[in-house]
C-alpha atoms as one frame of an Amber mdcrd trajectory, in Angstrom:
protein
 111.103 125.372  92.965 113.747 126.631  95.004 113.465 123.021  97.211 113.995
 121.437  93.979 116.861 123.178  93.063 118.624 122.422  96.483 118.082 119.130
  96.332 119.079 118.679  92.694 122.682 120.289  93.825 123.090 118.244  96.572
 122.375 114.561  94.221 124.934 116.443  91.998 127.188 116.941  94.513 127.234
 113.377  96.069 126.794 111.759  92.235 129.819 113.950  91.040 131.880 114.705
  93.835 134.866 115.571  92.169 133.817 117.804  90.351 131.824 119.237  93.817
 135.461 119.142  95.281 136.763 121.175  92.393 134.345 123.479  92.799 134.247
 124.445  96.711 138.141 124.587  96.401 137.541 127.202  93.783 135.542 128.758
  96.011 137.687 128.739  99.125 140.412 130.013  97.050 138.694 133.344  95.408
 137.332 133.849  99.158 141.109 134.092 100.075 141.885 136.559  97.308 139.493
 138.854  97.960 140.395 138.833 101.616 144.251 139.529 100.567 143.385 142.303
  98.796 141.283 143.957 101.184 144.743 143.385 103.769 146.823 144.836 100.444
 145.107 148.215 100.808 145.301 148.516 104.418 149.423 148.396 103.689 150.365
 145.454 104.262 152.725 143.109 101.896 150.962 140.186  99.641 152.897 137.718
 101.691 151.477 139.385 105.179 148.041 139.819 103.417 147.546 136.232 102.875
 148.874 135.144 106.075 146.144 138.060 107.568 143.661 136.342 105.429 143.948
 132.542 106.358 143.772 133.831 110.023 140.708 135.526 109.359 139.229 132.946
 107.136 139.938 130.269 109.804 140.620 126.721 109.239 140.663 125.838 105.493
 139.547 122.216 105.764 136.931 122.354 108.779 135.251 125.204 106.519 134.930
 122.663 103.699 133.798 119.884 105.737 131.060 122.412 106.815 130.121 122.938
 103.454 130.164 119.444 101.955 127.554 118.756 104.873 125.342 121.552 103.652
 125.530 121.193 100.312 124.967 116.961 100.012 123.216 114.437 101.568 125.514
 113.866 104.699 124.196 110.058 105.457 124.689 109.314 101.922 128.034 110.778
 101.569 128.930 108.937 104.424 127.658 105.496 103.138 129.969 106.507  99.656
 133.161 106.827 102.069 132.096 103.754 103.810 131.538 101.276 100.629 134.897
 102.754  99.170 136.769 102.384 102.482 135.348  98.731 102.444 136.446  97.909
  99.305 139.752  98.743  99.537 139.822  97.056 103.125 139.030  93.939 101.118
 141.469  94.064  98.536 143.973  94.087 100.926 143.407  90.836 102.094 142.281
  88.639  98.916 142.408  85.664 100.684 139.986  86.277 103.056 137.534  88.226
 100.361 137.727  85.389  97.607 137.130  82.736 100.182 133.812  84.559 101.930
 132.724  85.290  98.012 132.697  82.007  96.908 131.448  80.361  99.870 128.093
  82.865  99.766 128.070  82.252  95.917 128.245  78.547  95.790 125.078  78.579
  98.465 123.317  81.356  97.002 123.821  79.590  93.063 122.676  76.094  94.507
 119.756  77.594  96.203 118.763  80.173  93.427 119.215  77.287  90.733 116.721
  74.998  92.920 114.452  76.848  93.733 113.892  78.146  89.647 114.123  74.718
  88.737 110.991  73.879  91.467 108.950  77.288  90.457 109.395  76.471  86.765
 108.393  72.469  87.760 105.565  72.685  90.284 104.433  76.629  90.810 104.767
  78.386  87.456 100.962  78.842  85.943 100.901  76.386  83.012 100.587  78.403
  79.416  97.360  77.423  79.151  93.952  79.093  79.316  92.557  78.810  82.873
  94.980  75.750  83.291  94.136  74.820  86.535  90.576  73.548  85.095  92.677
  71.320  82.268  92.197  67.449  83.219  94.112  64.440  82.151  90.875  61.413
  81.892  92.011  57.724  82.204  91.223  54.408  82.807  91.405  52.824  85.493
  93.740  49.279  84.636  94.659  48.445  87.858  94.061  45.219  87.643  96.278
  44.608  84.561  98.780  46.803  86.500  98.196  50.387  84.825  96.594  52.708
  86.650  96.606  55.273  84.689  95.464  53.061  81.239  94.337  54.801  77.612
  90.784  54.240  77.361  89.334  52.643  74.038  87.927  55.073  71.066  84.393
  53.895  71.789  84.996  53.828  75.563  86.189  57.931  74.819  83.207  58.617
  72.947  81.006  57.650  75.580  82.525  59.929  78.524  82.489  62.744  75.813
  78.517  62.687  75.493  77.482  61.048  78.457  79.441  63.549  81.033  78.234
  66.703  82.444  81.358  67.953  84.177  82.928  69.042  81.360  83.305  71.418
  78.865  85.261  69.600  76.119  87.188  66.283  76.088  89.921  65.787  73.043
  91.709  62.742  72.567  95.344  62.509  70.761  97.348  59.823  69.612 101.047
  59.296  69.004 102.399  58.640  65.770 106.116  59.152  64.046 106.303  61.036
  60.808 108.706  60.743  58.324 109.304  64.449  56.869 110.361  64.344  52.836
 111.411  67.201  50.662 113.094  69.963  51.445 116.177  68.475  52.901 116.941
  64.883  53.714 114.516  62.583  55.094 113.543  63.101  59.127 112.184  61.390
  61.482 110.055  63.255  63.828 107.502  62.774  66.380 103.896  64.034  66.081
 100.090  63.378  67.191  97.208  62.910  65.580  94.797  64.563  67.305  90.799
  66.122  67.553  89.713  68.708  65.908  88.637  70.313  69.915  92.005  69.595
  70.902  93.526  73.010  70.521  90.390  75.222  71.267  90.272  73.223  74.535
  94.070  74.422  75.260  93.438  77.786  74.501  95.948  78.334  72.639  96.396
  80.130  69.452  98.772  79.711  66.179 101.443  82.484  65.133 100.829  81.901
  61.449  97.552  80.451  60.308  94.837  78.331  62.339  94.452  75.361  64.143
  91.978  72.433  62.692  87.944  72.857  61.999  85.743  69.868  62.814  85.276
  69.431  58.729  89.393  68.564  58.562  88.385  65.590  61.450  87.272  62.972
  59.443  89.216  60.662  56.732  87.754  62.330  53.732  88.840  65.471  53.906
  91.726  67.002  52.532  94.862  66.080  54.862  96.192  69.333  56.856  98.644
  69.525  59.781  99.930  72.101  62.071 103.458  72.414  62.946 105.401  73.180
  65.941 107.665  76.759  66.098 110.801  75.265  66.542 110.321  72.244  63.641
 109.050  75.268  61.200 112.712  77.160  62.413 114.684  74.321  61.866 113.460
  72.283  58.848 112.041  75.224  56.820 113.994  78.222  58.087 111.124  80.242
  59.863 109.788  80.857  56.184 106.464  82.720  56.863 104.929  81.895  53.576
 104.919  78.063  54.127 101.165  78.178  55.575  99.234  77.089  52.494 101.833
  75.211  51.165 102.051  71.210  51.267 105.044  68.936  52.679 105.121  65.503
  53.081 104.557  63.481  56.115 104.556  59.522  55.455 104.599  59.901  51.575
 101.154  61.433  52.236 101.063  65.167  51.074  99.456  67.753  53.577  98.698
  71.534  54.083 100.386  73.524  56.736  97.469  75.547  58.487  99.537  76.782
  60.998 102.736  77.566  62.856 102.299  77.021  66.547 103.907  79.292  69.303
 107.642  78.751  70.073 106.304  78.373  73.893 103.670  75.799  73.237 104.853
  72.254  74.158 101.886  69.810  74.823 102.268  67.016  75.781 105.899  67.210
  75.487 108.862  68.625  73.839 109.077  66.216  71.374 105.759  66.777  69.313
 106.896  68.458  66.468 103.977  67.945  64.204  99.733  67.535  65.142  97.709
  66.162  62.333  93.652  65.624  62.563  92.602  62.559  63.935  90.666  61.957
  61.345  89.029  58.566  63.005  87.015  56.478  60.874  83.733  54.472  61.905
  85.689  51.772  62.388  88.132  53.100  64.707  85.668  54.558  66.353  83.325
  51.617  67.310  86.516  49.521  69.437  86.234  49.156  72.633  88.890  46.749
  72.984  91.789  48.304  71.582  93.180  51.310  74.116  95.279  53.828  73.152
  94.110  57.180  73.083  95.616  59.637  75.689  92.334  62.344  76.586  92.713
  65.547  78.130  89.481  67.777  79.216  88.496  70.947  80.357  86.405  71.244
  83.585  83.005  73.066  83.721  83.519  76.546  85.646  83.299  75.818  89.430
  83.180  72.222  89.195  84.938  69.959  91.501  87.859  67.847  91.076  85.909
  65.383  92.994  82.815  65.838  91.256  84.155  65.122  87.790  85.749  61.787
  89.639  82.016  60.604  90.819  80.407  61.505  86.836  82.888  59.552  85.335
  82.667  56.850  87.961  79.247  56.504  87.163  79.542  56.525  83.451  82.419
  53.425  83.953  79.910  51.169  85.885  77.275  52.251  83.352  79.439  51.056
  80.387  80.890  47.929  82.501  76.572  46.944  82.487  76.238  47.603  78.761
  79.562  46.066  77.841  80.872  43.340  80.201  82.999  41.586  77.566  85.249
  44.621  77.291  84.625  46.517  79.999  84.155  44.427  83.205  87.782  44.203
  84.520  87.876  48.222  84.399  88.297  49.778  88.234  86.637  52.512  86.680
  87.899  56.273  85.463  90.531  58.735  86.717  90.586  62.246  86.812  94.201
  64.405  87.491  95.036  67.601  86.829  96.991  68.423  84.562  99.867  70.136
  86.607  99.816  66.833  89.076  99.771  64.586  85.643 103.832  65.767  84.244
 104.898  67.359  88.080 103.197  65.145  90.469 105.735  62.895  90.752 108.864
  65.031  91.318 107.432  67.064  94.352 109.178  64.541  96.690 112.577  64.273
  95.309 112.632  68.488  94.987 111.630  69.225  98.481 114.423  66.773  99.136
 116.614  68.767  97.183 115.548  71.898  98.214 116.238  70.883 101.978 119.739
  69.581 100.841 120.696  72.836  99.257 119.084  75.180 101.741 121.445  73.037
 104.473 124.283  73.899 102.084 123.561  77.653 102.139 123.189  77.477 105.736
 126.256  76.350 106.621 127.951  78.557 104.177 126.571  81.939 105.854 127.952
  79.776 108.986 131.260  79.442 107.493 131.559  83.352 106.637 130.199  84.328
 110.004 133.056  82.489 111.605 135.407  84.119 108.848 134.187  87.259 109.887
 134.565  86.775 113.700 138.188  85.841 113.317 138.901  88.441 111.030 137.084
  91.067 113.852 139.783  89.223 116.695 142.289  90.893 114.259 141.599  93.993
 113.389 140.699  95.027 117.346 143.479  96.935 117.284 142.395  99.112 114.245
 139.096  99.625 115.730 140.213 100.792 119.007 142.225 103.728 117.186 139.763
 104.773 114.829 137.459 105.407 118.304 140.386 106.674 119.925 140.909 109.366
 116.852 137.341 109.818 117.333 135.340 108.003 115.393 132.034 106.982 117.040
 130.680 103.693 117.675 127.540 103.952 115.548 130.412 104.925 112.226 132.795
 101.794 113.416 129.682 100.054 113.673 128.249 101.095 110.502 131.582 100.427
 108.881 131.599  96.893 109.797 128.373  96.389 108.210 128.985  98.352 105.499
 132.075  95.741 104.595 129.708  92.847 105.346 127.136  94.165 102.603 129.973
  94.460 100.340 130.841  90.840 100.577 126.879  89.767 100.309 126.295  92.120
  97.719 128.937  90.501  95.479 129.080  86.335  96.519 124.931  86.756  95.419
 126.011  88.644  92.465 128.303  85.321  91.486 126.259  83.311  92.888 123.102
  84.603  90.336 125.339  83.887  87.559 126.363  80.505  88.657 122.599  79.706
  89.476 121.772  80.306  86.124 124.433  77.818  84.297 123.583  75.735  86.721
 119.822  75.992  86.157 120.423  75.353  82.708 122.330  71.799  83.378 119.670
  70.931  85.825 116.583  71.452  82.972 118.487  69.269  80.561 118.121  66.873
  83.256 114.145  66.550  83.252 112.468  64.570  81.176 110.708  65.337  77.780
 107.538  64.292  78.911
């Protein structure tokens, strides 16, 4: 307890030190006194007393440095004396400090900003359940010059029962919705899609549900789901609108549910999902392709597994249907992460090896800066050691006055990073 106490007093004392300073020099003086008076009433004269007493007492300032060394933490008092001394070192030459600042914070911001932007693009775990097993399926249209081609609804409903690397397959199309009612008419972008569709995400509504396989087919009653930041700015965040109808295409439909302000699949710019809702009709062409499918991998199955299933199921349907079906190169499988990033990992590294140059040379710049700046102040340094001070304190000093400049061009250099992260993401696309 007594350990605890001691170093309690010392924190204090290097946390507070004024006060500590007030304290020991309240000390030092009543020490004094009661040395005068014990001189008083051997005879001699208050004046003579206290002269007795500081000669007894000894040297007034080398008894406090004694004590601040007991009574704190000496390395960390020491470190206090050093950042202060540095600071005001650097204030007297502004020029020098503002330059070194802004030169660390312009390569710090740049890099900081880059590297966000490439975690956020290419490392960041998608918000998706287990979303490294999520799958974008296509068709292979090389031949007509899209690789990466929509497959037919009949084509879809073939992989879907005929596969047996995968959990779930959904399919979604895109469609524009004109909003009515409550406000003036909008135009927004939305997707019809399957009733698996969310379940397969994992993802989950704030308000409400998602769709049940009886809302996917074109009898039932017509629902939709709507994104978080549509619901904020078209309806004002109103929690009771799940239940209530609004109006998509003159059509009236139930809001089931309010996604999550984070959810954004496939892109930013679905603002609305309604169910598919295919009819028999729809659902028997195989030469009309436009559905976009995502799936969901079996647990432990292969990348290239899933490829050879589906390849298989492609020459299967080419054999039972060579009218629509015989100029297909067959199926493709990406993830999902190399699907909407895949194609920027080039011009980032590029970028990330253009601004880590830039914050290379800048720590190149300051070193020089610092160098020169050392030519000058040699005489300084040679008498502070010739007063006494060691070489480890000059040393430690130096580097104290160099963290002091790091310290605060990364502290700018955060800030900057982060307006310019924000220009940067306005930069990528929707999709």
């Amino acid at each position: 307890m007594a350990r605890l106490r001691r170093l309690l007093c010392r924190l204090r004392n290097v946390l507070r030190p004024f006060d500590a300073e007030l304290e020991l020099a309240r000390e030092v003086d009543a020490h004094l006194r009661l040395l005068a008076e014990d001189f008083e009433r051997q005879g001699l004269t208050p004046r003579q007393a206290l002269v007795a007493a500081r000669r007894k007492f000894g040297g007034v300032e080398q008894a406090k440095e004694l004590h601040r060394d007991a009574r704190s933490f000496l390395w960390l008092d020491q470190l206090r004396q050093d950042s202060h001394y540095a600071c005001r070192t650097l204030a007297r030459n502004p020029g020098f400090t503002v330059v070194a600042v802004l030169t660390l914070a312009l390569g710090i911001g740049a890099n900081t900003a880059i590297f966000s932007l490439i975690y956020a693009v290419l490392w960041r775990p998608l918000p998706f359940h287990a979303p490294e097993r999520l799958v974008m399926v296509w068709e292979d249209q090389t031949r007509y010059g899209f690789p990466q081609g929509t497959p037919a609804p009949a084509n879809f409903l073939d992989w879907r029962t005929q596969n047996h690397v995968f959990e779930d397959m959904a399919a979604m199309v895109w469609q524009d919705f004109t909003v009515t009612g409550n406000g003036n008419p909008e135009r927004i972008a939305g997707l019809r899609v399957m009733a698996g569709f969310f379940p397969l995400l994992g993802v989950q509504p704030i308000l409400g549900r998602t769709f049940v396989p009886a809302e996917d087919r074109p009898e039932a009653a017509p629902t939709a789901v709507l994104s978080y930041g549509f619901w904020q700015r078209r309806f004002g965040g109103d929690r009771g609108l799940v239940g209530r109808t609004i109006s998509l295409n003159g059509a009236v439909r139930t809001v089931v549910g309010i996604m999550p302000a984070g959810f954004q699949f496939p892109s930013r710019q679905a603002e609305v999902w309604v169910p598919a809702a295919f009819t028999s009709r729809e659902l028997a062409e195989r030469d009309s392709h436009y559905l976009t499918v995502i799936a969901r991998l079996k647990g432990g199955t292969l990348l290239s597994e899933a490829e050879a299933n589906m390849a298989v199921i492609a020459r299967t349907l080419e054999q039972q249907y060579p009218v629509s079906n015989k100029d297909l190169a067959g199926v493709r499988v990406i993830p999902l992460r190399e699907q909407y990033a895949g194609g920027m990992r080039l011009p980032l590294a590029v970028l990330l090896a253009t601004v880590g140059t830039v914050l290379f040379v800048a720590c190149a710049n300051v070193a020089h800066l610092l160098l020169a700046r050392g030519m000058f102040r040699r005489k300084e340094i040679a008498m502070r050691v010739a007063l006494g001070a060691g070489r480890g304190r000059v040393l430690r000093q130096l580097v104290t006055e160099c963290l002091v400049l790091a310290v605060t061009g990364e502290l700018l250099g955060v800030a900057l990073s982060t307006t310019s992260f924000l220009f940067l993401a306005r930069l990528i696309p929707e999709s």
